[in-house]
Short mmCIF file of the C-alpha atoms (twelve columns), coordinates in Angstrom:
data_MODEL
# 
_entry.id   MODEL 
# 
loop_
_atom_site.group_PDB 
_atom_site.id 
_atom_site.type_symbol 
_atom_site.label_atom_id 
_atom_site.label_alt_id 
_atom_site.label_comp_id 
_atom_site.label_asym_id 
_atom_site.label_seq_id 
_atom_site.Cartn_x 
_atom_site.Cartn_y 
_atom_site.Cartn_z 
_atom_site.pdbx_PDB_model_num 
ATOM 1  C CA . UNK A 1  15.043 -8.186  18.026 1 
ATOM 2  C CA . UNK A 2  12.442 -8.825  15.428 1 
ATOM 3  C CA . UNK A 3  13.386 -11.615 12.282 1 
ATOM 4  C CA . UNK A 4  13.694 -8.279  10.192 1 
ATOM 5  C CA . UNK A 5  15.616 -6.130  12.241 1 
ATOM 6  C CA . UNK A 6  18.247 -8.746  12.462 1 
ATOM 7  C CA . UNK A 7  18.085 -9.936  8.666  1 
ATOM 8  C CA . UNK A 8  18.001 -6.066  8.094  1 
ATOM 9  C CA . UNK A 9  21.427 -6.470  10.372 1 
ATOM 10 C CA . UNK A 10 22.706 -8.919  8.731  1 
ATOM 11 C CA . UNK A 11 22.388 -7.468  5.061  1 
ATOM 12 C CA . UNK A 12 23.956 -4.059  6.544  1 
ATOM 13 C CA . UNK A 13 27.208 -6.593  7.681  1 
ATOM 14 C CA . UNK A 14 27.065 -8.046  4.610  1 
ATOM 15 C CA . UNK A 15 27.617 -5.318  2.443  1 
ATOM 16 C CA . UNK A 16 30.279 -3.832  5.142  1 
ATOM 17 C CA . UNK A 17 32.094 -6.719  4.199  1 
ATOM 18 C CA . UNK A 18 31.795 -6.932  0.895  1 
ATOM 19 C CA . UNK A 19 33.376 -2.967  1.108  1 
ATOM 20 C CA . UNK A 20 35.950 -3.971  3.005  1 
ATOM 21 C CA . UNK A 21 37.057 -6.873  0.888  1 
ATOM 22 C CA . UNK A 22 37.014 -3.963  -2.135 1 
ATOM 23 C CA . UNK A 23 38.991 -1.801  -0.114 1 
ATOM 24 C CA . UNK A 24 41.759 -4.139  0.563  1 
ATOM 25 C CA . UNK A 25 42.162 -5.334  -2.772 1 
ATOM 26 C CA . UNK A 26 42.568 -1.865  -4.143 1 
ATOM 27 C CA . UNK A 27 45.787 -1.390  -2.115 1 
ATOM 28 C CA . UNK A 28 48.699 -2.948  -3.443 1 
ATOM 29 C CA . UNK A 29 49.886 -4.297  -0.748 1 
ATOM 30 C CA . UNK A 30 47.052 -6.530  -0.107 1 
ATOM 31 C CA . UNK A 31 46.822 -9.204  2.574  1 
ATOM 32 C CA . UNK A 32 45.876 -12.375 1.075  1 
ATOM 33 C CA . UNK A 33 44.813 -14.298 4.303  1 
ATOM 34 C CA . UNK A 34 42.766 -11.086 5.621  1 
ATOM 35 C CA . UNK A 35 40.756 -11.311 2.482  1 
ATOM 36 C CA . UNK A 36 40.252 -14.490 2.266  1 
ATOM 37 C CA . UNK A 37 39.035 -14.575 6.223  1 
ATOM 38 C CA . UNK A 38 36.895 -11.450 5.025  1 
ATOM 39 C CA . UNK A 39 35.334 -13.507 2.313  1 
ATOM 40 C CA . UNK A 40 34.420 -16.684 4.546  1 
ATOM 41 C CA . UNK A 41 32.642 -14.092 6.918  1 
ATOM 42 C CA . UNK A 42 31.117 -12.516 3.992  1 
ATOM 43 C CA . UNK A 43 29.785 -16.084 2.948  1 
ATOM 44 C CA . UNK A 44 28.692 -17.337 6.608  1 
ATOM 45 C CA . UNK A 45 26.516 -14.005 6.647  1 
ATOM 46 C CA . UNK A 46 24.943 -14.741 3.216  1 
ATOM 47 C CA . UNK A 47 24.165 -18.458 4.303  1 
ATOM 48 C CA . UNK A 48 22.569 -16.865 7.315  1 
ATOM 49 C CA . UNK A 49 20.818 -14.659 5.470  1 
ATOM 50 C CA . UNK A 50 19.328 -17.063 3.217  1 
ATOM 51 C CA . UNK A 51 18.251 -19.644 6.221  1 
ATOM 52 C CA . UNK A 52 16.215 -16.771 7.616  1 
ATOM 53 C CA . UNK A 53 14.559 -15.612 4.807  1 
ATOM 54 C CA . UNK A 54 13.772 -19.106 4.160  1 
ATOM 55 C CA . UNK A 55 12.476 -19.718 7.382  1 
ATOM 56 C CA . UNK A 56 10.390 -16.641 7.331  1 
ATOM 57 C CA . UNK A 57 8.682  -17.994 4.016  1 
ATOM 58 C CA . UNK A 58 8.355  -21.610 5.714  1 
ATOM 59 C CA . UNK A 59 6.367  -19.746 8.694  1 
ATOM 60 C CA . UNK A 60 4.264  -18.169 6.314  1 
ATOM 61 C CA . UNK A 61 2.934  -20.806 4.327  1 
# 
């Protein structure tokens, strides 16, 4: 898998999550632990996200 199929990936499970973590807290009955585990992931993919991209401008240069 090339750098930007998987950062491509990643983005696509980033914004997954970020629906998901919408979805829940539109219900009133909302789980507070499942969206706070949703956010984490959301926020490990972002980091990842970022190290990539900044290791594809690194390689560059």
């Amino acid at each position: 898998m090339s750098m930007q199929s998987h950062l491509a990936e990643l983005v696509k499970k980033h914004q997954a999550l970020e629906n998901e973590i919408t979805d829940c807290l539109a219900h009133p009955a909302v789980d507070d632990l499942k969206v706070v585990e949703l956010k984490r992931r959301k926020l490990q993919v972002k980091e990842e996200i970022e190290r990539l991209r900044l290791n594809g401008q690194a390689s560059v240069h």
